[in-house]
KOLFI-665240 format. One record per residue (C-alpha): y, z, x. Coordinates in steps of 0.25 Angstrom, whole numbers, plus 5000, padded with zeros to 4 digits. Layout:
N
YZX...
//
This chain:
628
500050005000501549985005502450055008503450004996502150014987501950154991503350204991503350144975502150224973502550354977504150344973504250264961505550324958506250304971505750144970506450134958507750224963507850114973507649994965508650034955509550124964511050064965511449934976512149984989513449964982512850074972512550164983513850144989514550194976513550324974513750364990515250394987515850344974517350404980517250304990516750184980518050214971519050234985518550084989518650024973520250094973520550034986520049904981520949914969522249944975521749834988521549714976522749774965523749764978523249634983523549574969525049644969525249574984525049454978525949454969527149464980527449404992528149405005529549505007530549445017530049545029528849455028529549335028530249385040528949405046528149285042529449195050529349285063527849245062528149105064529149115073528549185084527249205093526249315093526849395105527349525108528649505105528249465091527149575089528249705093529349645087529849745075530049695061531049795053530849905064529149895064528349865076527249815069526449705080525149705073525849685059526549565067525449525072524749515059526049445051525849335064524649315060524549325045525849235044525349115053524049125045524549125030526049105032526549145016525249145012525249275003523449295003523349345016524449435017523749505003522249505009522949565024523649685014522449705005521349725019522549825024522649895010521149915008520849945023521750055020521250115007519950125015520550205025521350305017519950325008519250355021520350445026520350525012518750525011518950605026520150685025519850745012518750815003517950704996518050684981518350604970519950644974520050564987520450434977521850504973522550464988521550354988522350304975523850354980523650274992522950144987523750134975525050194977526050084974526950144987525950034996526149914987527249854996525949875008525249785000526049684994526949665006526349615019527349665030527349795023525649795023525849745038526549865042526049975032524549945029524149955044524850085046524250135034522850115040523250165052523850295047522550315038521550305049522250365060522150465049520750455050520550465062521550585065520950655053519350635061520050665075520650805069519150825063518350805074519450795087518750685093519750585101519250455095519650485083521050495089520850365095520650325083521950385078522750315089522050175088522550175071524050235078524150105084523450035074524750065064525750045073525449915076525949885062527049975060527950085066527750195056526350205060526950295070526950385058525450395058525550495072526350605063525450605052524150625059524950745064525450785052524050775044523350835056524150965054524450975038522850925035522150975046522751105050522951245045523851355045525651345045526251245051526551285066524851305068524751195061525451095071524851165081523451155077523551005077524451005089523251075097522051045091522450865089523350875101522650715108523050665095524550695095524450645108523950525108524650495095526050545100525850455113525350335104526650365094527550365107527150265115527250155101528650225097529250205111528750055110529350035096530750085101530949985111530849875099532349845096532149855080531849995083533150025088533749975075533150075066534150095052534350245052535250315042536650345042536750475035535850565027536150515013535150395014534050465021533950555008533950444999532950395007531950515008532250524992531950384990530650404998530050534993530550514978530850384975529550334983528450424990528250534978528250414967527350324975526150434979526150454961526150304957527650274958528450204960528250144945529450064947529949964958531349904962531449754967531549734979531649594982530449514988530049634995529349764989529749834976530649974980530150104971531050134960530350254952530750314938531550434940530450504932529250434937529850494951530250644946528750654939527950614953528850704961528350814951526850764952527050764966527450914966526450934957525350894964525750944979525851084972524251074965523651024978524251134986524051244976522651194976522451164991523451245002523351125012523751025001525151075006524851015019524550885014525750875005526650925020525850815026526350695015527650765014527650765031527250625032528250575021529350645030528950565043529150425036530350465029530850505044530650385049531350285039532350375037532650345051532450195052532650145038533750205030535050135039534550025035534949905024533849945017533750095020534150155006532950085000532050135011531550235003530850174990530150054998528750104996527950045009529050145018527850255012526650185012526050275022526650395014525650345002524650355013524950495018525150545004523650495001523150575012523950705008523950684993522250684995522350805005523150874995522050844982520750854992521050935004520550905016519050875019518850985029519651085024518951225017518851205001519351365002520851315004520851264989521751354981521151444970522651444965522651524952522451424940523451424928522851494915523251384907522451274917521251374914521251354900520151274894520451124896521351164906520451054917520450954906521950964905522150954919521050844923521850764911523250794918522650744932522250614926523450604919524350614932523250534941523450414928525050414928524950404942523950284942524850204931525950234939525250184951524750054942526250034936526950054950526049934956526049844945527649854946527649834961526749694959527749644949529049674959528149634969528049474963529249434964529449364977530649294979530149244993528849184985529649124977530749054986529549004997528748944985530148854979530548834992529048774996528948684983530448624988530048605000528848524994529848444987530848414996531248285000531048245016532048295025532448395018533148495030533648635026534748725033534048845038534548955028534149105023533149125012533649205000533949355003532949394992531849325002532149385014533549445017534549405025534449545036533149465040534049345045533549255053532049285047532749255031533149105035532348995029531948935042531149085045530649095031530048955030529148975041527849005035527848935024527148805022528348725020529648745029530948685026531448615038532848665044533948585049535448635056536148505053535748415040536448335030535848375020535148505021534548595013534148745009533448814999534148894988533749054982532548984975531948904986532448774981532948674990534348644989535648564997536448645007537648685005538748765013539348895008540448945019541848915024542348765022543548695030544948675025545348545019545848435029547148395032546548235032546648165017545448125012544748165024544948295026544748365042544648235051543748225064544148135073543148075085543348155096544148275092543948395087544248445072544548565069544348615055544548745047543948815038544248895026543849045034543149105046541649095049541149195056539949165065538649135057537649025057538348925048537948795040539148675041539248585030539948455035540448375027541148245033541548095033541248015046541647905051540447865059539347935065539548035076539248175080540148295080540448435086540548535074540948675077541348815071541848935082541148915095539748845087539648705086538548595082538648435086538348375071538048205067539148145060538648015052539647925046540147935031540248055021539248155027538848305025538148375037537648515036537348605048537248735054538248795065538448925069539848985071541149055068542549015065543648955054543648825058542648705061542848595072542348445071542248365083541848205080541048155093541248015091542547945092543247875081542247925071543148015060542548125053543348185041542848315033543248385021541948475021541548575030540948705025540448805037539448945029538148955026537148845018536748865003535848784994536748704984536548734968
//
């Protein structure tokens, strides 16, 4: 008899157990049903935000980007170059790469976010199944974090994802990684901490952050006793990891402050703005955001929706807030710590862009743009589930056996509250639904999108030789501090079909708001009528005209309409100030557009060829417009 045979005979049951038992997928759920729902959440928000992305489109920083792509090599100048005061050569270094690839392709920049978003989630389920006491509770930061409507701009907005999404990771599992080294205290683990340091700070700045935090979280969640034996409790027991971590820290911070954008920081002038800011921030933005706010967005042109709460909506998760940080701790002493270390951590990044943000032209707003917190979600996960849970190898004694209210021992009492805990946990959850859906409808409209399209079925359309004067794109596309990255000639660059750019044409062209192409014409200063009947200013072969204008230029880059009647053909010597420009003359009635850049209140004309006459009554000297 076999053995199969002989196993059938013997244990009838256990043959049928395993020919009726569940798949591997089955066996997977039944091993850890926490973990089955963790992966099915993150794969929710992954999916839901990959739909709002692409719904938008490109903002004018990556615009900006996307023309610097094209426009240089894959050197070192490129890669430690700092875009609005972030070193960032591994985001660089993937905008090269992604942009030569898919130029304004909009599919691969969703797929890059959505690998970066769900690479996170893992991470932070993994810190939170190791930090703190397994249960059922673990989803609630879980949710915050992959939910919370604070990171939408991370996941819609490419540069924003660029800069934020890989120091999320790397805060999360240098995390990790210092929460096993304090464990265990073995040195690869730190290793591990400093190989995630630099990790983040390829991609961004504020990684820097990360150093202070693992301090922070190493004395509030895994030390004891009042604050000064607490500091130096981790100060001994850790003290490689400062170290390392401070010299790492050091070494980038020295590196990052012979950048010359670093020396350009926008810090404030007084006191009043950095209040408005920290209000901004803590009440207009954190407190709403961690409870499913912001509920209501403001318009902010092609780029991400600024919060905007209700008045009331705010003041009621301000007292939720209060109302939850004073249950946890009354139930859990060190609950108190984890609040510090949110609170601690929320105080750092308000530090720092109260320093470099607020003296800006966009420093009173500094404080309602949601991916400035991103981490701050983060962070809050991890204390919000320290708070709820405790931390894993902590005693159970230090739960609370605070005195319960009579009224909450009356019969039905459990029942009342288990209702009132679904009730907040539901308000919170629509408020999370209705605060995304309202960010995807700001989020689709793109004016950018809209102008590339017209201007890409115009150029379509466009008759041969068609030549266009080299102009800015509408503020609302990208605006005009970017100059010279807002002109056309830089945003044309990736796209599929690139209008072709003159400086001298008779009869140029350029596009209007829309995208349409239309005739040039000049807006500016124009020339004072001639003393010659019926010609106008006369310029003679061989001598210099001079001819005023109507008021002073200043000194700028300036388009000249000329509008002239020739005897002949010939070339001439046009100048304003000390800028001149040798032009083509060809005989009859002509108009001659071309750029010239210079200063003055008068123009001069000198005709190369002699006996050829030239009079004009048009000159006009500003900047070019598209006719109506």
């Amino acid at each position: 008899m076999s053995m199969p045979e002989a196993e059938a005979e013997t244990h009838p049951e256990r043959v049928a157990s395993d020919g009726d038992g569940p798949g591997p997928i089955g066996r997977w759920l039944r091993a850890d049903p926490v973990r089955a729902v963790a992966i099915a959440l993150i794969a929710v928000s992954v999916a839901w935000r990959a739909g709002l992305a692409t719904r938008g489109w490109f903002s004018q920083d990556e615009f900006v980007i996307a023309a610097q792509v094209l426009d240089t090599g894959l050197d070192a100048d490129y890669l430690l170059r700092t875009f609005n005061n972030h070193l960032m050569p591994g985001g660089l270094l993937v905008a090269w790469a992604m942009v030569r690839a898919a130029g304004f392709a909009t599919w691969p920049w969703v797929l890059l976010l959505a690998v970066g978003q769900a690479a996170t989630g893992i991470a932070v389920y993994r810190l939170l199944r190791d930090l703190l006491r397994p249960s059922w509770g673990l989803l609630i930061p879980l949710c915050l974090f992959v939910f919370s409507p604070l990171t939408l701009e991370v996941s819609s907005l490419w540069l924003v994802g660029l800069l934020v999404l890989p120091m999320q990771l790397a805060l999360v599992m240098a995390v990790a990684a210092q929460v096993r080294y304090v464990r265990t205290g073995r040195l690869r683990h730190l290793v591990v901490v400093a190989l995630w340091l630099v990790f983040g700070l390829l991609f961004d700045t504020k990684s820097l952050l990360i150093v202070p935090l693992l301090f922070l979280l190493t004395v509030f969640l895994f030390t004891s006793g009042g604050v000064w034996r607490s500091l130096a409790t981790a100060i001994r027991r850790h003290w490689p990891a400062w170290l390392m971590l401070s010299a790492l820290s050091g070494g980038y911070l020295a590196f990052y402050l012979t950048r010359p954008a670093a020396r350009e920081l926008d810090e404030p002038s007084s006191v009043g703005p950095v209040l408005n800011f920290l209000g901004d921030l803590v009440g207009e933005t954190v407190v709403p955001g961690l409870l499913g706010g912001p509920w209501r967005w403001s318009y902010a042109g092609d780029g991400p929706p600024l919060v905007d709460p209700y008045d009331i909506a705010k003041w009621l998760s301000w007292a939720a807030l209060a109302t939850l940080v004073v249950v946890t701790v009354r139930r859990r002493p060190s609950a108190g710590r984890a609040w510090l270390l949110l609170t601690s951590y929320l105080g750092l990044v308000a530090a720092l862009f109260a320093i470099t943000r607020l003296g800006g032209p966009l420093g009173p707003l500094v404080g309602v743009v949601p991916r400035y917190v991103a981490d701050v979600v983060l962070v809050a996960a991890i204390c919000v589930g320290a708070a709820l849970l405790g931390i894993k190898d902590t005693d159970e004694d230090e739960v609370s056996a605070w005195p319960v209210p009579t009224v909450l021992r009356e019969p039905g009492a459990f029942a009342v509250g288990l209702v009132s805990m679904i009730v907040v946990l539901a308000t919170i959850g629509v408020g999370t639904l209705w605060s995304t859906a309202r960010f995807g409808d700001n989020w689709s409209t793109k004016y950018g999108r809209d102008y590339l399209a017209t201007t890409q079925a115009e150029l379509a359309a466009a008759p041969p030789g068609t030549v266009f004067f080299d102009t800015a794109v509408p503020d609302r596309v990208i605006a005009g501090y970017f100059w010279p990255d807002n002109l056309q000639s830089h945003f044309f660059r990736p796209a599929e079909r690139r209008p072709t750019f003159v400086t001298e044409a008779a009869r140029p062209s350029t596009f209007d708001d829309l995208g349409r192409i239309r005739p040039v014409v000049v807006q500016g200063r124009k020339i004072v009528p001639g003393p010659v009947d019926g010609c106008g200013h006369l310029a003679q072969g061989g001598q210099p005209t001079r001819i005023p204008l109507d008021g002073y230029l200043v000194e700028w880059p300036y388009v000249v309409h000329f509008g002239y009647l020739s005897s002949g053909d010939s070339t001439a010597l046009f100048r304003l100030g000390d800028a001149t420009r040798e032009i083509t003359l060809r005989r009859g009635l002509n108009d001659l557009f071309f750029l010239l850049e210079g200063a003055g209140d008068a123009v001069e004309v000198t005709v190369r060829t002699p006996g050829v006459g030239v009079c004009t009554e048009l000159i006009t000297v500003g900047r070019a417009v598209p006719a109506s």
